[in-house]
C-alpha positions in Angstrom: 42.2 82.5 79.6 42.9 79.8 77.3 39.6 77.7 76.8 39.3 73.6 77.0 39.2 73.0 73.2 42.4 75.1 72.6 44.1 72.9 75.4 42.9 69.7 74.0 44.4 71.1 70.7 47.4 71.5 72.1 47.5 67.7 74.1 46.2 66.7 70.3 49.7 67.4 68.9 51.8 66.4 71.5 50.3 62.8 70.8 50.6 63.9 67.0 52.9 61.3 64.6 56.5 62.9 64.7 59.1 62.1 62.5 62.1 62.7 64.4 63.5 60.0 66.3 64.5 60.6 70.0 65.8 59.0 73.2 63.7 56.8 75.9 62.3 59.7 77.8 60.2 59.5 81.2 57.6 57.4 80.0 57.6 53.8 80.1 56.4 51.3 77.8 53.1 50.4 79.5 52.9 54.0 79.5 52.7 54.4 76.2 50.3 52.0 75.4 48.1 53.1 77.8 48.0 56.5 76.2 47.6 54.7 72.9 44.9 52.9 74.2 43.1 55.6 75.7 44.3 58.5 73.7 40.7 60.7 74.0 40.5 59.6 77.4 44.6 61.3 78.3 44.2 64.2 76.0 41.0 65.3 77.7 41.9 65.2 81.3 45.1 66.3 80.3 43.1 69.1 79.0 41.0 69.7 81.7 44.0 69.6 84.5 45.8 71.8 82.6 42.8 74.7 82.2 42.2 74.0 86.1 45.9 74.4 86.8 47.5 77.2 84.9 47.5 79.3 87.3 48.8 76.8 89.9 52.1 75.2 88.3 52.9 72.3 87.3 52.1 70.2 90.9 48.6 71.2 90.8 48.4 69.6 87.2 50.4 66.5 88.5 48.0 66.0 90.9 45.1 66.2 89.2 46.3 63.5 86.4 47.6 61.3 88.6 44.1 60.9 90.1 42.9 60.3 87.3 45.2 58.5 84.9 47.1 55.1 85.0 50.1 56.7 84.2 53.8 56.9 86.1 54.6 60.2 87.8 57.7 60.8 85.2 55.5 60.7 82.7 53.0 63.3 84.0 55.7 65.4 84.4 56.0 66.2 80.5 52.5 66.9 80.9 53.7 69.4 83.0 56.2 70.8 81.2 54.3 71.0 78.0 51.7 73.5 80.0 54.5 75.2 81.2 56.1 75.8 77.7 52.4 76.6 76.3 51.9 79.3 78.9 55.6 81.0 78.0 55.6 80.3 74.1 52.2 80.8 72.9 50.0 82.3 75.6 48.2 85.3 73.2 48.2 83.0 70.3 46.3 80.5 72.3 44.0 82.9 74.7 43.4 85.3 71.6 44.0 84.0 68.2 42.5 81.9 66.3 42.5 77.6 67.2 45.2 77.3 63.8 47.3 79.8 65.6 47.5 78.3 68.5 48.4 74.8 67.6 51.0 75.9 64.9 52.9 77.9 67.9 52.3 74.9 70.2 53.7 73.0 67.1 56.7 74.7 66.7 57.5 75.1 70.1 56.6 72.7 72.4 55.9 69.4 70.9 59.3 68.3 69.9 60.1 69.3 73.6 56.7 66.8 75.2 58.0 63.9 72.3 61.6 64.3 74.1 60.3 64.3 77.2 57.9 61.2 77.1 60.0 58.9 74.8 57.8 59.2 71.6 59.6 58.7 68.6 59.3 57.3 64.6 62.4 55.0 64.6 61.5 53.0 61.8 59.8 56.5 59.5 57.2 54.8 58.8 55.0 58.1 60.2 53.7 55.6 63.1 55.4 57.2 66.7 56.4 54.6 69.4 53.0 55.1 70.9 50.8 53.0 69.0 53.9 51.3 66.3 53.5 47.6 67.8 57.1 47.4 65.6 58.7 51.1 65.6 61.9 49.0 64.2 60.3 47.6 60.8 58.6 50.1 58.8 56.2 47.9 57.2 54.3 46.9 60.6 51.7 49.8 61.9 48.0 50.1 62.2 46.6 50.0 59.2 49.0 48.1 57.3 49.0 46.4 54.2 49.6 42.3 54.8 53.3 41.9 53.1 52.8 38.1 53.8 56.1 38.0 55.8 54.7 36.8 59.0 54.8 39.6 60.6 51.7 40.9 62.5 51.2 44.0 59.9 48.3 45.7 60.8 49.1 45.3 64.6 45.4 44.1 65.1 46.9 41.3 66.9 45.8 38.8 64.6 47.4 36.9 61.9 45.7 37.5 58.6 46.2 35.1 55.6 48.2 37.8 53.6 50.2 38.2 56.6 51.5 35.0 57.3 54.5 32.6 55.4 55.6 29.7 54.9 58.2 28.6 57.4 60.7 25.7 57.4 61.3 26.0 61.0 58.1 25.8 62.9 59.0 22.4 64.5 56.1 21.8 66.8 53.2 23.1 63.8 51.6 25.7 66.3 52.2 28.2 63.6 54.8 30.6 65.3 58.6 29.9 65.2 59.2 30.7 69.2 61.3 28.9 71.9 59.9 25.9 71.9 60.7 25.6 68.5 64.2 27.0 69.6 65.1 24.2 72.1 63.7 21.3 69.6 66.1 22.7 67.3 68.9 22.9 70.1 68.3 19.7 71.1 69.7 18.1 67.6 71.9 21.2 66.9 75.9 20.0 65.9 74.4 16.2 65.0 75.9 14.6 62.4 74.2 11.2 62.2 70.5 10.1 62.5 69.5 14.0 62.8 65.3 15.1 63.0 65.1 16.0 59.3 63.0 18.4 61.2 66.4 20.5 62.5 68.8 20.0 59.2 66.8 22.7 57.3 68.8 22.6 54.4 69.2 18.6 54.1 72.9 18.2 53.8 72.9 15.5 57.1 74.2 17.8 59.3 72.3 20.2 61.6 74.9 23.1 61.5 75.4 27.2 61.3 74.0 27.3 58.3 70.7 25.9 60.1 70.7 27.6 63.0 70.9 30.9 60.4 67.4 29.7 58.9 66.2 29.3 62.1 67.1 32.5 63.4 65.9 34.3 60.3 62.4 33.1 60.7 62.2 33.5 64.8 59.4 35.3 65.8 57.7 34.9 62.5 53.8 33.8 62.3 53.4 31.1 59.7 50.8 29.9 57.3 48.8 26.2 58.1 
């Protein structure tokens, strides 16, 4: 019988960094970041349901996770399906060769199948999945990152570091962010030709215009510097 290490090897790589981009699968958003958020936590009750359950399918192991883990029923389910394809792919590698063994078969066959299955992906291959990525669309925002003084929240700490932030033309109320309140200030003067907010007409031609509302909608979202 495979043992609870091997198991948690094999839960190990199916939260592994991927770099092959797939489809939403079963698991949602918050499910995600809860597994990013607990990842020990998931990998070892996923482990210890799945050594309790492999000889009882995959509804015994449903049950025991979802008694245990704040996680959506679909998204147990690959849970499932990843014992199952452990069981047929790499059962003798796993109960009788060595811990490499095992995880290079459970590698090769079954993790692409769990990433499928739960939604995790690398859209932006920046070798960051979808599970922990804050930004899986910019490859220059992960944990860990470098400040590129963009304004973009690199490091996905949450926090705005100096070397993180910019300086922005459009943050019309000065709270440091260019969001919608900033948005309907600009709205509000947006098409004026005469005695405009000097605020709004970004490029100071006396018209607040497209070529405005362009600047503005290049820095939404963007965290600026005092």
């Amino acid at each position: 019988m495979m043992h609870k290490y091997i198991l948690g090897v094999l839960f190990a790589v199916a939260f592994g960094v991927s770099g092959t981009a797939y489809a939403q699968g079963n698991c949602t958003s918050m499910d995600l970041e809860y597994i990013c958020q607990n990842t020990e936590f998931v990998q070892g009750v996923a482990a210890d349901c799945g050594l309790a359950c492999l000889s009882e399918g995959e509804e015994c192991l449903e049950a025991c996770m979802i008694e245990q883990l704040e996680l959506s029923l679909p998204c147990i389910d690959c849970f499932g399906e990843q014992v199952i394809c452990v069981v047929e792919n790499c059962y003798f590698a796993c109960a009788f060769g060595s811990d490499e063994a095992c995880a290079e078969c459970a590698l090769q066959n079954c993790e692409a199948g769990f990433n499928e299955c739960a939604g995790i992906e690398d859209s932006d291959a920046d070798t960051w999945t979808n599970l922990c990525d804050c930004n899986d669309n910019n490859p220059v925002i992960y944990p860990g990152a470098e400040g590129t003084g963009q304004g973009f929240d690199n490091d996905c700490n949450g926090i705005v570091a100096p070397n993180e932030c910019t300086t922005c033309v459009a943050d019309m109320n000065n709270d440091q962010i260019i969001g919608t309140a900033d948005l309907l200030i600009f709205l509000g003067t947006f098409d004026c030709t005469d005695n405009c907010l000097t605020e709004a007409d970004f490029n100071e031609d006396g018209v607040v215009g497209a070529s405005d509302l362009l600047t503005f909608l290049s820095e939404f979202g963007l965290f600026c510097c005092p």
